[in-house]
C-alpha positions in Angstrom: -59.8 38.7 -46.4 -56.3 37.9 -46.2 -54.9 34.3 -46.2 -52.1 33.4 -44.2 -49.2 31.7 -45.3 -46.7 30.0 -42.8 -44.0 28.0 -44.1 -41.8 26.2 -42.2 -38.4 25.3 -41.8 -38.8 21.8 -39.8 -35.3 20.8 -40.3 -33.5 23.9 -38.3 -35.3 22.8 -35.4 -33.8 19.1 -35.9 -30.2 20.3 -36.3 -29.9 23.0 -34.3 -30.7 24.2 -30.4 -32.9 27.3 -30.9 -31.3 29.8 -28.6 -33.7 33.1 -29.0 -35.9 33.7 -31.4 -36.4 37.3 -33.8 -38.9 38.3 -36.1 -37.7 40.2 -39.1 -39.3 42.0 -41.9 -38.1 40.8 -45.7 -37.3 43.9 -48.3 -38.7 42.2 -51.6 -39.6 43.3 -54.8 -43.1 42.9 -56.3 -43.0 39.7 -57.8 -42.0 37.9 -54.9 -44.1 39.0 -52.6 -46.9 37.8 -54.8 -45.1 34.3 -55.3 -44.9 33.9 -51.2 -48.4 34.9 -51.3 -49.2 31.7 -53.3 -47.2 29.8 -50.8 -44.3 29.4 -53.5 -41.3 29.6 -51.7 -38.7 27.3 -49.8 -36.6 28.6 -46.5 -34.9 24.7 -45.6 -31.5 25.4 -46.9 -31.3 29.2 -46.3 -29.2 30.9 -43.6 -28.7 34.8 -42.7 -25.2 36.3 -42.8 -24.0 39.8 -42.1 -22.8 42.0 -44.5 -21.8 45.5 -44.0 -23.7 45.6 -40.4 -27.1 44.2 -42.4 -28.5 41.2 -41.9 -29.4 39.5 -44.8 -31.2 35.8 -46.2 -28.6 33.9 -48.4 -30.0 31.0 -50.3 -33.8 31.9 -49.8 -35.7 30.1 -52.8 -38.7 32.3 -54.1 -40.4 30.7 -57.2 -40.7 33.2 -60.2 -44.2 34.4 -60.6 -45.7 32.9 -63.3 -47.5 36.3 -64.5 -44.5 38.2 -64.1 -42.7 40.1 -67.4 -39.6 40.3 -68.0 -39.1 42.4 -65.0 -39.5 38.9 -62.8 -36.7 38.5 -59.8 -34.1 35.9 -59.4 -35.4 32.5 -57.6 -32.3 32.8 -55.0 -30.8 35.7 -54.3 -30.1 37.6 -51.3 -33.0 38.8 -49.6 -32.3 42.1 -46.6 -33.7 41.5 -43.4 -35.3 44.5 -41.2 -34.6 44.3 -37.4 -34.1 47.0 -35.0 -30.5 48.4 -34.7 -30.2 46.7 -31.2 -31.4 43.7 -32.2 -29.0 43.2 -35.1 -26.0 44.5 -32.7 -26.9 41.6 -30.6 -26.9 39.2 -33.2 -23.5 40.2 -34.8 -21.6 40.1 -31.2 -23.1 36.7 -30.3 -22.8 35.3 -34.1 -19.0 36.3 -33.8 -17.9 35.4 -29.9 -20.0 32.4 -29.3 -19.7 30.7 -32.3 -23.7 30.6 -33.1 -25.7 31.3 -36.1 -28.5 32.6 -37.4 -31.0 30.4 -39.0 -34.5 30.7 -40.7 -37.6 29.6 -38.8 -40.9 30.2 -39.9 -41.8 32.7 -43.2 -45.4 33.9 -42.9 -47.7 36.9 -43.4 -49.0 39.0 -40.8 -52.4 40.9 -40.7 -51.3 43.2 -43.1 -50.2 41.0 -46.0 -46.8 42.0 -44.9 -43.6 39.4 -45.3 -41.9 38.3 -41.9 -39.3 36.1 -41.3 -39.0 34.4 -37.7 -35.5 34.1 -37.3 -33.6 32.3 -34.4 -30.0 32.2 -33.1 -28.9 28.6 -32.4 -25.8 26.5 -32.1 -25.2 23.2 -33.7 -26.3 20.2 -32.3 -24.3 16.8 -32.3 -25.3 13.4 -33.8 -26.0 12.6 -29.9 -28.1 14.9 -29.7 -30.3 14.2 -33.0 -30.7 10.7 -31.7 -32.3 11.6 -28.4 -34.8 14.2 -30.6 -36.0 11.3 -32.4 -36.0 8.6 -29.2 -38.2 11.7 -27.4 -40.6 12.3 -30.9 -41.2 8.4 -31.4 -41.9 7.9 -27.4 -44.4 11.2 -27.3 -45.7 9.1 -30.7 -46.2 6.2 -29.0 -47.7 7.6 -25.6 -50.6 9.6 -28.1 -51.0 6.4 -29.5 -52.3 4.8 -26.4 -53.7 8.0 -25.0 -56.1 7.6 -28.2 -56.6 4.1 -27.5 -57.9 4.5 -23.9 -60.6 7.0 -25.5 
């Protein structure tokens, strides 16, 4: 019995407008995968960059396994993503006309016990734009709030 882990990235979906969204296999050594198992890593200040028509994670924090030997990988480094050949075509030619970028979602495991990475493409939002995020959060807030009260 397998136990999911899902760790989110909560504050890409605050500054940026999610445009499509990609799921992507991680290529990871032995010790990491074990560390992300335990539900040791951080994705909130990572971002994905091309390099060489490959998509990879810069600035992905993995904590070092704590049984690992001397053989025990690098907390950040960068981490290749898998996607289709299509799918990273896509990405390049919208990250470079349109001015987007590609931005860490959601790391989890699937049924397997395999690594993914939801990715998403998504442009910038404005300090407008925050602002009305967190006026339409507090009234939602508000309106479960007396919802619950009415119960």
């Amino acid at each position: 019995m397998l136990k999911t882990i899902n760790i989110l990235n909560k504050r890409a979906r605050f500054d940026y407008e999610i445009i499509e969204k990609y799921t992507a296999g991680i290529v990871l050594t032995g010790t990491e995968i074990k560390s992300i198992r335990l539900g040791k890593a951080n994705i909130t200040e990572s971002f994905c960059e091309f390099n060489n028509d490959e998509l990879f994670a810069i600035n992905m924090y993995i904590e070092e396994y704590a049984f690992g030997n001397q053989f025990n990988h690098k907390a950040r480094s960068e981490r290749k993503l898998l996607l289709n050949k299509r799918e990273l075509k896509t990405l390049a030619k919208n990250v470079q006309a349109k001015g987007l970028t590609i931005v860490p979602l959601k790391l989890f495991t699937n049924e397997k016990g395999m690594a993914k990475l939801d990715i998403g493409l998504a442009r910038g939002k404005k300090t407008y734009d925050k602002r009305e995020s967190l006026k339409e959060q507090d009234t939602k807030r508000d309106l479960d709030r007396i919802k619950k009260s009415f119960r």
